[in-house]
VOGU-3710 file (C-alpha; in Angstrom, 3 decimals, decimal comma):
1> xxxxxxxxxx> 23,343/32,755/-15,312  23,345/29,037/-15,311  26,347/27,106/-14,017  26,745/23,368/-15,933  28,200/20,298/-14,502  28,460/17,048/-15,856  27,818/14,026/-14,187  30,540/11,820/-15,506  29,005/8,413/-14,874  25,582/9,206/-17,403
11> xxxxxxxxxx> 27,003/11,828/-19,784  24,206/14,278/-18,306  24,868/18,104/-18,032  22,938/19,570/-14,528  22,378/23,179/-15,425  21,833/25,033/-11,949  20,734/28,978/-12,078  22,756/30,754/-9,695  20,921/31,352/-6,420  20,937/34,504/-5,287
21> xxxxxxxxxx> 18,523/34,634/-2,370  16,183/31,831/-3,750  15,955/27,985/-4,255  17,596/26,955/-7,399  16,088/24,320/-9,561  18,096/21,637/-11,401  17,910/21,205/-14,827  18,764/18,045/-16,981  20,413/18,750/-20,623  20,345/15,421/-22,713
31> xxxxxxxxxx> 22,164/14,769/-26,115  19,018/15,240/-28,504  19,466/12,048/-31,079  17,016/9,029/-31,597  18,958/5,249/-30,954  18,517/4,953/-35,242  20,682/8,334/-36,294  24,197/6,736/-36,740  26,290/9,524/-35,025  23,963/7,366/-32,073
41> xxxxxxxxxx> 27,049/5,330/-31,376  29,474/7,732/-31,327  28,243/9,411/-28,121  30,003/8,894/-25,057  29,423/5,794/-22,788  27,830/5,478/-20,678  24,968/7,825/-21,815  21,259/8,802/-21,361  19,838/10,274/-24,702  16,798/11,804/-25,084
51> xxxxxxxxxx> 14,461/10,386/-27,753  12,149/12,899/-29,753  8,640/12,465/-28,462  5,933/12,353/-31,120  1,947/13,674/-30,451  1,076/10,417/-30,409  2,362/7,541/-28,141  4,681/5,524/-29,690  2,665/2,110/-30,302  6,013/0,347/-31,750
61> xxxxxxxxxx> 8,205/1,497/-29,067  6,189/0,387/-26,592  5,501/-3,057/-27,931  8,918/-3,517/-28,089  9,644/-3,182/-24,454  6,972/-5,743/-23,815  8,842/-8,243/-26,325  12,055/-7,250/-24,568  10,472/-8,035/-20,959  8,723/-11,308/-22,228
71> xxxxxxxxxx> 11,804/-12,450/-23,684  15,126/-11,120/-21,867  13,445/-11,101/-18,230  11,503/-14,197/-18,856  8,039/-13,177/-18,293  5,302/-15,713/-19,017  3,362/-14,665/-21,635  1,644/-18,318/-22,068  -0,581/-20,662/-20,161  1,728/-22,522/-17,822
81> xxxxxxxxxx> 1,096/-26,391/-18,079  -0,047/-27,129/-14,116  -3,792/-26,425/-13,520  -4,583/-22,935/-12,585  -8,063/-22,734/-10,839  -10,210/-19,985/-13,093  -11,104/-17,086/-11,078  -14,508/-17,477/-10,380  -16,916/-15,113/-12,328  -14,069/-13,485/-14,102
91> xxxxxxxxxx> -15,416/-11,600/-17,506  -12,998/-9,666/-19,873  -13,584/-7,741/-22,619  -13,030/-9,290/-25,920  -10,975/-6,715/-27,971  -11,686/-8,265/-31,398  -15,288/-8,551/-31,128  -15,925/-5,550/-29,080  -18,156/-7,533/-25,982  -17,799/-9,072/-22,678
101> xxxxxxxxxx> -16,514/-13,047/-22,387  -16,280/-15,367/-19,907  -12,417/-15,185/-18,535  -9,876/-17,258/-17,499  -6,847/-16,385/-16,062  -4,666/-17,882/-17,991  -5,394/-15,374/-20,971  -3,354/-12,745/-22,489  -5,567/-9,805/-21,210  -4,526/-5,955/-19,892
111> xxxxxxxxxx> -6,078/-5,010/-16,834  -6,880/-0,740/-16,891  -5,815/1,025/-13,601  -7,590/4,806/-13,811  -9,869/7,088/-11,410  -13,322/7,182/-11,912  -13,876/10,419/-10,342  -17,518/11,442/-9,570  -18,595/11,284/-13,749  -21,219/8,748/-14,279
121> xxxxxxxxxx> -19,873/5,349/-15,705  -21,535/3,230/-18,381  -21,317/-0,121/-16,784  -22,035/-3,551/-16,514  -25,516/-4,390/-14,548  -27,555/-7,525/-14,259  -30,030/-5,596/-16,710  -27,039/-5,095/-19,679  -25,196/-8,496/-18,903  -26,540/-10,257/-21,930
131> xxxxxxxxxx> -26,896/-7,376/-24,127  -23,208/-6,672/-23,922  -22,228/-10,292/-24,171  -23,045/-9,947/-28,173  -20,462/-9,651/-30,155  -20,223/-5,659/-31,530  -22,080/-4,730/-28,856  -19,556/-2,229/-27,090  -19,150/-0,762/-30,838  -23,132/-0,410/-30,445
141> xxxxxxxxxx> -22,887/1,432/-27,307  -19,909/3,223/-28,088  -21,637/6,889/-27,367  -22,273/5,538/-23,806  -18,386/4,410/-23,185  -15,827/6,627/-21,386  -13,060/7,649/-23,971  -10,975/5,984/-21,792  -12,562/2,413/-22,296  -12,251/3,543/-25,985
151> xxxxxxxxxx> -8,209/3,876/-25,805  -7,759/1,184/-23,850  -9,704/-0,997/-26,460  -7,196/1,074/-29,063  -4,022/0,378/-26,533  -4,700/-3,366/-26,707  -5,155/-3,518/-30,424  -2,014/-1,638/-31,227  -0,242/-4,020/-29,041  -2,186/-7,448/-29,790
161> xxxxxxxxxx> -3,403/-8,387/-26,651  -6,301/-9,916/-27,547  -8,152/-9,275/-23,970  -8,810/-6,134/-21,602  -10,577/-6,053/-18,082  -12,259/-2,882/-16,834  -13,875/-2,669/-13,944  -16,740/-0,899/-14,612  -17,459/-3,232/-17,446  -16,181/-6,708/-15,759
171> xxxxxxxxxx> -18,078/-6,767/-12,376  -21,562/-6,221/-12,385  -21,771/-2,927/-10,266  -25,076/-4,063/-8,883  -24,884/-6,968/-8,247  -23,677/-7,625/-4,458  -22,866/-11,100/-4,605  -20,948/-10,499/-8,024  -19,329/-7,107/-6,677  -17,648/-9,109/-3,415
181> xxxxxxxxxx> -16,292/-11,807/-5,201  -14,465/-10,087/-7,520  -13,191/-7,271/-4,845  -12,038/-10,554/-2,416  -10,102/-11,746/-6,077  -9,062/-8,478/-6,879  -5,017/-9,749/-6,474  -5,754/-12,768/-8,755  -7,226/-10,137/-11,314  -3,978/-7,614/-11,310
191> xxxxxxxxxx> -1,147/-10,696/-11,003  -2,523/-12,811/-13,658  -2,669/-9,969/-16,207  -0,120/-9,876/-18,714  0,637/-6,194/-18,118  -1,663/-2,672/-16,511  -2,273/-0,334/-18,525  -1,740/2,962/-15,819  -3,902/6,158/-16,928  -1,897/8,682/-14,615
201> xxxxxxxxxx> -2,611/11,923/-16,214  -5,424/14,346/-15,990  -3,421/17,232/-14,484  -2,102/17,393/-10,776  -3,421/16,888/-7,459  -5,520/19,220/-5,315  -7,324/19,403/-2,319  -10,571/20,183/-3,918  -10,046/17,515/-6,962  -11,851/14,616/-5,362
211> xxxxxxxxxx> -15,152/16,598/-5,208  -14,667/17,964/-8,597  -15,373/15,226/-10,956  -11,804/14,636/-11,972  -11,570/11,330/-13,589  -9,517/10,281/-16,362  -11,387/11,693/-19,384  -8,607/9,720/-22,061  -5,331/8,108/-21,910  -2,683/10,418/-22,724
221> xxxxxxxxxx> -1,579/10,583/-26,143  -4,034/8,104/-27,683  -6,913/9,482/-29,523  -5,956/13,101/-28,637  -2,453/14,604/-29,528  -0,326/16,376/-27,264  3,002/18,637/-27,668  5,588/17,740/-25,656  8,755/19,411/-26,917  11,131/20,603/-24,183
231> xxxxxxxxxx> 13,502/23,715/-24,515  16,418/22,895/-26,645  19,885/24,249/-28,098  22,474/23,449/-30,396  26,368/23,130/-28,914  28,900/21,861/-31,823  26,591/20,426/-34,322  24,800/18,204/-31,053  21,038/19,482/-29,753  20,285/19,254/-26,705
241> xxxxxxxxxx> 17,192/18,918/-24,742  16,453/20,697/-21,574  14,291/18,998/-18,880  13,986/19,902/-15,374  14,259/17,602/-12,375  17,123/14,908/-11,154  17,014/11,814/-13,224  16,583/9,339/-10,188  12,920/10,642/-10,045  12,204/11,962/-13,534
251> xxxxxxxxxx> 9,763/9,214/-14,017  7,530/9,476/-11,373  6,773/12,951/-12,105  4,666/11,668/-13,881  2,778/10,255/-11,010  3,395/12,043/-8,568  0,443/14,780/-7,386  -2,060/12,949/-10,590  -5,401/12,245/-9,393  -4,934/8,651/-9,944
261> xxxxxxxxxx> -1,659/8,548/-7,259  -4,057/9,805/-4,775  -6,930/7,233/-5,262  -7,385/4,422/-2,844  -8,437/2,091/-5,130  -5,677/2,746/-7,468  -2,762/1,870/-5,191  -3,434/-1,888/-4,805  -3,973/-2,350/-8,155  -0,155/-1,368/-8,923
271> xxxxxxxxxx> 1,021/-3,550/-6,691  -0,537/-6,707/-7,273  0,819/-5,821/-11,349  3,988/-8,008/-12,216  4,394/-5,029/-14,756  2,751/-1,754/-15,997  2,690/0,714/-18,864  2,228/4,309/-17,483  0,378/6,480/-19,343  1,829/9,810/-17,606
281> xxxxxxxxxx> 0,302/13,540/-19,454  3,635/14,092/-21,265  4,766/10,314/-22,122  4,969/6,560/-21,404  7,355/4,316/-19,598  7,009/0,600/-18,751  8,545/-0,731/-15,199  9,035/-4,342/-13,891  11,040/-5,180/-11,445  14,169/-5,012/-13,481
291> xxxxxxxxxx> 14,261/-1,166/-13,572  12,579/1,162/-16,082  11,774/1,860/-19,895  10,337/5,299/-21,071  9,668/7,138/-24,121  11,955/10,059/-23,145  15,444/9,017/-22,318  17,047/6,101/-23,218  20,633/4,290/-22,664  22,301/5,349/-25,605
301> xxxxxxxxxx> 24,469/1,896/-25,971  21,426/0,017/-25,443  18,101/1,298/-26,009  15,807/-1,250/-25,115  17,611/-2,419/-21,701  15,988/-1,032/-18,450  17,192/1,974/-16,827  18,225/1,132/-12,838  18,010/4,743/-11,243  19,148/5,217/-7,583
311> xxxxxxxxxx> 15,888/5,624/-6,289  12,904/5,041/-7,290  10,564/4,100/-3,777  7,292/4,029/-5,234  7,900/2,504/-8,393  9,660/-0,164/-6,820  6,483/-1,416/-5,136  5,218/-2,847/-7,987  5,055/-6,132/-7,831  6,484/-6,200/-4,638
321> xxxxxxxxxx> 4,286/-8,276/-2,983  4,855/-11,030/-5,411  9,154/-10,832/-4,739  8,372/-11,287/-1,099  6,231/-14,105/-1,200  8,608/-15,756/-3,290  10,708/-15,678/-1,057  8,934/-16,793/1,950  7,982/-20,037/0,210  11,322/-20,739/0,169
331> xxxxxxxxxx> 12,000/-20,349/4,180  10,140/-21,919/6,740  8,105/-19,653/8,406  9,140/-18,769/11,414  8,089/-15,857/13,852  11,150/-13,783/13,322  10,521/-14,768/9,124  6,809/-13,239/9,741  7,990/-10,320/11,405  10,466/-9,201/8,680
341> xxxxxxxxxx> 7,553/-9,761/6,278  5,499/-7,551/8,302  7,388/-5,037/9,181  9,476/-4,708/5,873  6,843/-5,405/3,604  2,862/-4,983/4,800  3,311/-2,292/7,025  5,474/-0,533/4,411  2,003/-1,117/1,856  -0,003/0,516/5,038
351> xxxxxxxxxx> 2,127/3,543/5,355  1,719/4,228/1,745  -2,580/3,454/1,397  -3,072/5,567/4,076  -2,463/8,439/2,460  -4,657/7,646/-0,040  -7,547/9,118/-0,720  -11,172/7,225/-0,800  -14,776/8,714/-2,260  -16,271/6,533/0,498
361> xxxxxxxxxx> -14,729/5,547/3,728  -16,586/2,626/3,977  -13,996/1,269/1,013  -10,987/1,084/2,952  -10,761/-2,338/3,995  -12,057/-3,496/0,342  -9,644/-0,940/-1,514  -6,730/-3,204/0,277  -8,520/-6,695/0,270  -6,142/-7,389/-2,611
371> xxxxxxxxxx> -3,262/-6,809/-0,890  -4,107/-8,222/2,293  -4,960/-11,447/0,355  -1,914/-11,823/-1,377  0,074/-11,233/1,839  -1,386/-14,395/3,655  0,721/-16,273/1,875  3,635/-14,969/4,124  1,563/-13,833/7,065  -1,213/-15,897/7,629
381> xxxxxxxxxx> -5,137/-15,380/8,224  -5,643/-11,660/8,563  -8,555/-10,151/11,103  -9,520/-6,455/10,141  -6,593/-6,026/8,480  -4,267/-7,413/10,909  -1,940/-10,789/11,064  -3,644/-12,846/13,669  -0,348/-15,047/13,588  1,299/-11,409/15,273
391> xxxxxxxxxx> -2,034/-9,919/16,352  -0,752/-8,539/19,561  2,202/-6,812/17,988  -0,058/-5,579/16,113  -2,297/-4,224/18,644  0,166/-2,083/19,392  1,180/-0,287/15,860  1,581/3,768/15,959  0,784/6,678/13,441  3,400/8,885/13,625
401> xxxxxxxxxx> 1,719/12,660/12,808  3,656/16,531/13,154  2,001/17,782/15,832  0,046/20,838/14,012  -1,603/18,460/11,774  -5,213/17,625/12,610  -5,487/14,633/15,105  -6,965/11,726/12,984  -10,762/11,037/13,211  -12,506/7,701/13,788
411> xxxxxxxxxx> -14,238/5,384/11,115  -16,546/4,464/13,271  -17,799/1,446/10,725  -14,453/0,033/11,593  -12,722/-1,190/14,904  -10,275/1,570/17,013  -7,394/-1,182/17,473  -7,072/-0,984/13,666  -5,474/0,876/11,833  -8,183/0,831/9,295
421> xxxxxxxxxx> -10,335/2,576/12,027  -8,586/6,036/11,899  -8,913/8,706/9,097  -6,381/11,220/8,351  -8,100/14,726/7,224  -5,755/15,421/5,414  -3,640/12,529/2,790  -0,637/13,761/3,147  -0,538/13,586/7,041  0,722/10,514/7,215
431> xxxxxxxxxx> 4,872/9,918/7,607  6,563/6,585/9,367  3,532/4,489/9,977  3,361/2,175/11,638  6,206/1,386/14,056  5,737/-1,442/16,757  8,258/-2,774/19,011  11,372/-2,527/16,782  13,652/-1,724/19,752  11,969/-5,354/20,711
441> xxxxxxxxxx> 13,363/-8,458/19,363  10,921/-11,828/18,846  12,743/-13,839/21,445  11,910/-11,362/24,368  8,378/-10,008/23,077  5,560/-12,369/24,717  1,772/-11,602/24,571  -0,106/-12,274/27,879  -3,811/-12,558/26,731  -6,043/-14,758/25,276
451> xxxxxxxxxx> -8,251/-13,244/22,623  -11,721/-14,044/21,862  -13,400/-12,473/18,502  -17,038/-12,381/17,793  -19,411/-12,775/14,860  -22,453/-10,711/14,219  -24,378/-13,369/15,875  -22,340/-13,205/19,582  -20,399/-16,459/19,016  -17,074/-16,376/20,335
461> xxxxxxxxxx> -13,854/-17,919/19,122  -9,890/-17,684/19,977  -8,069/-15,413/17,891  -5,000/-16,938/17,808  -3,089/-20,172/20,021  -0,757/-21,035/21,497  3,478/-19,284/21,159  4,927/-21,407/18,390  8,089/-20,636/16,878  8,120/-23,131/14,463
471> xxxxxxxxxx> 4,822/-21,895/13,147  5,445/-18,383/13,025  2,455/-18,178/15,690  3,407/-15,661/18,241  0,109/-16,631/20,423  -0,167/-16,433/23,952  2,593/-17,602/26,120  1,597/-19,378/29,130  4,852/-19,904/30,773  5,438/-16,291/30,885
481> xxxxxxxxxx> 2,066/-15,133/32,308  2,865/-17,858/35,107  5,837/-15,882/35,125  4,555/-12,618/35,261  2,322/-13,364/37,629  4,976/-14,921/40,065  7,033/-11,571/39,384  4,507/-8,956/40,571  1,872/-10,689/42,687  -0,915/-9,228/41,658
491> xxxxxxxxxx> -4,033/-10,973/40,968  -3,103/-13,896/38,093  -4,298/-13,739/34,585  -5,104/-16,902/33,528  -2,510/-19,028/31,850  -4,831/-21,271/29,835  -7,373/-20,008/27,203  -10,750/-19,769/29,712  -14,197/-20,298/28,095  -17,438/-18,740/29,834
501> xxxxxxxxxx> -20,303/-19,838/29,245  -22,207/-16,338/28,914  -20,234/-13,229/28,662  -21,655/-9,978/30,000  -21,777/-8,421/26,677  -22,164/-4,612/26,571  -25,704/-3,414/26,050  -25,156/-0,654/24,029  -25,641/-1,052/20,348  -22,089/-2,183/19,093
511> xxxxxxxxxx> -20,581/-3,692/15,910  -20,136/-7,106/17,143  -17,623/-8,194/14,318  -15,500/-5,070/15,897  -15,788/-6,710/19,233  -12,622/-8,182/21,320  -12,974/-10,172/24,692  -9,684/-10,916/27,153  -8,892/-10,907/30,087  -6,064/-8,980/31,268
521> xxxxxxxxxx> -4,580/-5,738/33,957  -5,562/-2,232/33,238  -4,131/0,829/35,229  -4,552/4,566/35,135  -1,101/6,225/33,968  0,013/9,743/34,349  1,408/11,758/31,081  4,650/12,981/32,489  6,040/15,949/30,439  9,906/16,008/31,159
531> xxxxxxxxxx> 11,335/19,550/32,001  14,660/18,169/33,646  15,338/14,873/31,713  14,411/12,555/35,003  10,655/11,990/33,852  9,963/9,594/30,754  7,525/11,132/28,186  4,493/9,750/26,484  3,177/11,015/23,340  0,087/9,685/22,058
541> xxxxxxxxxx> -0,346/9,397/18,311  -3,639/8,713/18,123  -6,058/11,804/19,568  -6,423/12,630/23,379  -3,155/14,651/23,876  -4,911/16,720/26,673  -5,329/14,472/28,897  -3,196/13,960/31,791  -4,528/10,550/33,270  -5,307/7,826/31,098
551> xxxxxxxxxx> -6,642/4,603/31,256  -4,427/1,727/29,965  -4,670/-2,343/29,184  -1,574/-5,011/29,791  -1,176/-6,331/26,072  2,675/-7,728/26,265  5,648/-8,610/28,160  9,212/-8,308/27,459  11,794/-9,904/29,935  14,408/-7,494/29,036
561> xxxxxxxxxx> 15,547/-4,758/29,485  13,235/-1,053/29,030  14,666/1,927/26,383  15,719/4,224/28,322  16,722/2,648/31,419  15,176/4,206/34,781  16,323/6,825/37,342  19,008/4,367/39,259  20,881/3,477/36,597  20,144/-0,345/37,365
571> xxxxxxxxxx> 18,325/-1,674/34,127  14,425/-3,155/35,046  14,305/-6,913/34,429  10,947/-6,792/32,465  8,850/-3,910/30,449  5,318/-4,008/29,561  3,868/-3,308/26,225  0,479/-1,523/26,954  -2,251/0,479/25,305  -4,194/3,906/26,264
581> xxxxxxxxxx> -7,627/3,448/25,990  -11,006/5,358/26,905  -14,183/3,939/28,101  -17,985/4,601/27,165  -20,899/2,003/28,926  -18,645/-0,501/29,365  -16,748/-1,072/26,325  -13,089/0,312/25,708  -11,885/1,751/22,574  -7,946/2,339/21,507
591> xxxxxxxxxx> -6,522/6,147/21,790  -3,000/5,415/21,520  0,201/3,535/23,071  3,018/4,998/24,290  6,724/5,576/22,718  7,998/3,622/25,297  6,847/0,347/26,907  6,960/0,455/30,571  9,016/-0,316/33,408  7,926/-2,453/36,264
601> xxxxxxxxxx> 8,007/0,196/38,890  5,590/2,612/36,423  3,342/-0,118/35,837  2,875/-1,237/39,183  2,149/3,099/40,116  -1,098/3,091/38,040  -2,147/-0,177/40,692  -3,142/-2,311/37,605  -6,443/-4,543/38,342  -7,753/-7,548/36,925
611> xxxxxx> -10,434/-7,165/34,213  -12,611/-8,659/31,986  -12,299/-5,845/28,831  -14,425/-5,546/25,667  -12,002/-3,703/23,261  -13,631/-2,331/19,900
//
């Protein structure tokens, strides 16, 4: 038995089956007529119809939402007349002539988003450069090509951009030099393209499908036909078509559990697009940022104007990065500007990569160079993936994890106080990552340490100056280590960035790019486990839950007041922003922080000591 409603404001009929001791699922029943038929307008408004879908993907309907995007949302489809420097190195494939050019960014070109999986690749090597420079010479190898190079040639023909890049065929694969350029340009490639092409399909996500070979074979609907005719029915002389799922999310379906939405790779190359044409196993939809276009449904009053739904959360991170630095050249940067930029935007890209999944985990940092690139316009200089204009807020980020889910596992090839130094087993393990301070306004928050980074060669440098509003630097504040100092008498940090002439470095064979030097107070704190409500709790998210004592280092201050308040009712005057580590030959290494920063009578318990520390 199913029992209809309509859904007055979209003229859409949910058809639930009764439940009767299981979950029901939600179907969609849309008015069955393409925008052409005439008894079209005589539907009621507003209305979602849904278009017949042919075998093949509908060339003409697509180009039209690209002419509708270029021309009613003002894209720029053509060279803009202020100097642009060229990307350097940048080759595209030259759809007409069928062989790789010399690019420049200012062309009309595609740029292909897809999974390579673990099939061999035809691509471009110093030994093939000037073979495949020749004009037909992609139509000469055209056995060797991936079917999906082949569509995406076909794709760009149907729709007359003249240009396509490819990464296996644009960057010479062996080639070092060649392969870190491009990688460190990698948001110039995906911003300057006039749209990506998105080959989502290839069945749905598994465990096992990163080891099985699974890369995208084809692009959906190309150069190999596919059915897609949902149930239907005829109710006074209308059909109807019957598709299941709420419309807010119909869309990214699509997406959703494909091979490519699990990639690494894959996820900064969406959002560095301005635009992208999805190539999903039962149709194709275009997004921008003014709301969506697909093959499917439709607005019945006006066909080619973007759908809005209610929610749409990973879709909407297209060209996200792009809105928000927009907007920050318009605002001066201040620390509370960079922290809403960090916070709302960055960390929100972070939560999402990492639970992506990478062939190679010595690829994370380069699978998000694109992104981290494009955010210095709003944030700054980045150090191992982290703001150095809020590097000691961001010392202190959290992964959030249920607590049956595997404890993440070190990348040992990157630093612990990062968060690209921690690997979730599983990719969907990740939820609400990462939080720092929010309970902790700017104007209270106040890092007490200098910090001194390394090069592979031992030289030394300071991470970041001096607190400066007005430059969105929140550095080291020496008027509030004076005051800290004052406030608990304990033997003084230094106020003023100190130099030594040699450090003690460790002896132990060590990543010395990993390597951070300060000076600062580190304590031994007891995990209190609260049976009666009086104790506060600490939960570490990051491994070594069994432990009851840990080791911990003074990061940050905050001359309020701590959340919750202590035992007496009588709010502390100052709470201390800290982080667990563990030890090994003299070096430290990050385990965790707790929920809670602490209050002055629990810091000054674990009888904190002055010390020299060597975090990687």
């Amino acid at each position: 038995m199913l029992i209809v409603e309509q859904d007055t404001s979209q003229t859409i009929f949910a058809a639930v089956p009764s439940s009767r001791g299981y979950n029901p699922h939600r179907l969609l029943i849309y008015p069955l007529i393409n925008e052409t038929e005439p008894r079209a307008k005589d539907l009621p408004l507003p209305c979602v119809a849904y278009r017949q879908l042919n075998d093949y993907v509908d060339n003409s309907l697509l180009a039209g939402w690209l002419e509708t995007c270029d021309i009613v949302h003002n894209h720029i489809v053509t060279p803009t007349p202020e100097p642009r420097p060229s990307l350097p190195g940048l080759r595209l494939i030259d759809v007409q002539n069928r062989c790789i050019v010399s690019g420049d960014p200012r062309l009309r070109y595609a740029a292909l988003s897809y999974t390579w999986g673990l099939h061999e690749q035809y691509c471009l090597v110093q030994d093939n450069v000037a073979v495949l420079s020749e004009a037909g010479s992609l139509t000469k190898f055209a056995e060797s090509l991936g079917q999906v190079v082949h569509d995406a040639i076909t794709v760009c023909t149907n729709l007359k951009i003249p240009f396509l890049w490819i990464d296996s065929l644009c960057i010479v694969q062996d080639d070092a030099n060649d392969k870190s350029t491009q990688i460190q340009h990698m948001d110039e490639v995906y911003a300057s393209s006039y749209v990506t092409l998105v080959v989502a399909g290839q069945n749905r996500f598994t465990s096992s499908t990163l080891n099985s070979g699974d890369a995208a074979a084809s692009i959906p609907r190309v150069s190999k036909p596919a059915t897609c005719a949902p149930p239907r029915f005829t109710l006074d002389g209308v059909t109807y078509a019957v598709r299941r799922g709420d419309p807010d999310t119909l869309q990214e379906l699509g997406l959703e559990g494909s091979p490519w939405s699990s990639r690494g790779w894959t996820f900064q190359e969406f959002v560095l697009s301005h635009r992208v044409l999805v190539f999903a196993d039962e149709e194709a939809f275009f997004y921008c940022n003014n709301g969506l276009l697909a093959e499917s449904v439709y607005l019945a009053e006006e066909p080619r104007k973007s759908i809005q739904w209610r929610h749409m959360p990973f879709l909407s991170l297209c060209g996200s990065l792009h809105k928000s630095n927009q907007q920050s050249t318009l605002e001066a940067l201040t620390i509370e500007r960079r922290i809403l930029q960090y916070v709302g935007s960055y960390l929100e890209l972070v939560k999402f990569y990492m639970r992506r999944v990478l062939k190679f985990d010595h690829d994370v940092l380069n699978a998000f160079s694109g992104i981290i690139a494009s955010s210095t316009n709003s944030l700054g200089r980045f150090h191992w993936g982290l703001p150095t204009a809020l590097f000691a807020r961001s010392l202190l980020l959290r992964v959030y994890r249920v607590p049956s889910w595997p404890v993440p596992s070190p990348r040992q090839e990157f630093p612990s106080w990062s968060w690209l130094g921690w690997k979730h087993k599983s990719p969907h393990a990740v939820q609400d990552i990462p939080h720092i301070p929010a309970h902790d306004s700017s104007n209270t928050f106040r890092p007490l340490i200098h910090i001194y980074a390394c090069d592979e060669s031992g030289s030394t440098a300071l991470l970041f100056g001096p607190y400066d509003d007005q430059e969105g630097i929140e550095g080291y504040c020496s008027e509030s280590i004076e005051k800290y100092n004052r406030h608990l008498a304990l033997d003084p940090l230094p106020s003023q960035p100190s130099v030594m002439a040699t450090l003690p470095f460790p002896t132990r064979n060590i990543f010395m790019s990993h390597l951070l030097i300060f000076w600062t107070h580190t304590a031994q704190i007891y995990l209190n486990y609260p049976d009666n409500g009086e104790n506060m709790q600490y939960k570490l998210k990051w491994g070594a839950e069994q432990r009851e004592l840990l080791d911990c280092v003074l990061i940050a201050v905050s001359w309020q007041s701590v959340n919750p308040p202590n035992n007496s009712g009588k709010e502390p005057d100052a709470s201390y922003h800290v982080m667990f580590i563990e030890r090994h030959d003299g070096i430290v290494r990050r385990i965790g922080v707790p929920i809670y920063p602490l209050a002055t009578r629990q810091w000054l318990a674990g009888n904190p000591k002055k010390e020299l520390v060597f975090l990687i």
